[in-house]
N, C-alpha and C positions, 0 to 999 in steps of 0.2 A: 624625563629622558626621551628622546626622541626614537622612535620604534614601539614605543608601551602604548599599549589602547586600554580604556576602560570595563571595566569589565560589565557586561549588563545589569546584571542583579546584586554583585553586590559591591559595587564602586572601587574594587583593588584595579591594583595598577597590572597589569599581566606581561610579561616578555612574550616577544617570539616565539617562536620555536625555532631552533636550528633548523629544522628545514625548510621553513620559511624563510629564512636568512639566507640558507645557501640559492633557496629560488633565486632571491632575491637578486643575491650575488652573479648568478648564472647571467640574471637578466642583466644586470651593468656590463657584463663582462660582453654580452653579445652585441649593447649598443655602444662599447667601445670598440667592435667589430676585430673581437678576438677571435682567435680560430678554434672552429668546436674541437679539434686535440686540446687545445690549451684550457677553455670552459672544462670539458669533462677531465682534465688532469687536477684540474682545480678543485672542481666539486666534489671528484670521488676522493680526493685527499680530505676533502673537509668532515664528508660522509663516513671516514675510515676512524677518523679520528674522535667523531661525534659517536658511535660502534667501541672505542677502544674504550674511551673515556667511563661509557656506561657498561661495559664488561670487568671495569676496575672497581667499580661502584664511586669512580669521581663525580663533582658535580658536571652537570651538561651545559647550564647556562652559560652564554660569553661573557656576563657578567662577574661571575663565578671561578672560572679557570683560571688558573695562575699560572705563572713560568713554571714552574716544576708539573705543573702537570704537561704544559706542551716537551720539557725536558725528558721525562720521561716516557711519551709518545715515541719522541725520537729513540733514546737510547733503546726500547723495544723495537723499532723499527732495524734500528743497529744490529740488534741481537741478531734478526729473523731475517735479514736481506743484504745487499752489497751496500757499499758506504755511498754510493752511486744513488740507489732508491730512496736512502735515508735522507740525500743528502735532497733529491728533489721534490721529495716528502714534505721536508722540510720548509724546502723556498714558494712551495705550495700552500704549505698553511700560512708562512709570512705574508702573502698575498690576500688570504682570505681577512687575516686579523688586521691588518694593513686597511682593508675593507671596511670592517665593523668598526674600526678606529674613524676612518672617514666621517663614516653612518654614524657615532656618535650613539655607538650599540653599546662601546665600552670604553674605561677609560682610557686614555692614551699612555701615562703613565706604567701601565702595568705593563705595555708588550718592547718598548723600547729597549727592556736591558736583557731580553734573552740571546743569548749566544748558542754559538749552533759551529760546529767545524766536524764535518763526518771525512773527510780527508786533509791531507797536509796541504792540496792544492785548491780547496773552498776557504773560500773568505768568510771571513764572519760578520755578518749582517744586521743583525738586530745589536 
């Protein structure tokens, strides 16, 4: 899978780290000459979510997370902020996983059929 490096000693296959990925991300997102609001709306959502995740005791890997876990991110997000926050919370992580999807960090499959409506007037997207 592309993103895995070898491991020295003892030849497994190792992921990223999400922070490494979000570097990473950061850096695409600057040589497509996004605006650092947009970069850091991005990144701190990935970073919130990567913090949530492992306060729930979910798994952290991209390979690992499922819809109900980014579903559940949201409906907390819901709980705790306006449907406004949630909602670009939201279209922020779509962007990141949209990303790792590209990068062929994960499978395509798993992020296509999440649904997401934090108002009557957002579309739903995945």
């Amino acid at each position: 899978m592309p993103g895995q490096i070898e491991g020295v000693k003892t030849g497994q296959s190792l992921e990223p780290s999400q922070a490494d990925l979000i570097d990473s991300f950061a850096r695409g997102l600057r040589a497509r000459n996004r605006s650092a609001r947009t970069i850091k709306s991005y990144c701190d959502t990935a970073n919130r979510f990567v913090t949530f995740l492992q306060d729930q005791g979910m798994p952290t890997s991209p390979t690992a997370v499922t819809r109900e876990h980014i579903e559940t991110y949201i409906a907390d997000q819901l709980d705790r902020f306006t449907p406004s926050t949630a909602d670009t919370r939201y279209r922020c992580l779509q962007q990141y996983f949209r990303w790792l999807d590209d990068e062929g960090e994960i499978p395509s499959h798993r992020w296509r059929r999440c649904r997401h409506r934090s108002s009557p007037t957002s579309p739903s997207m995945w």
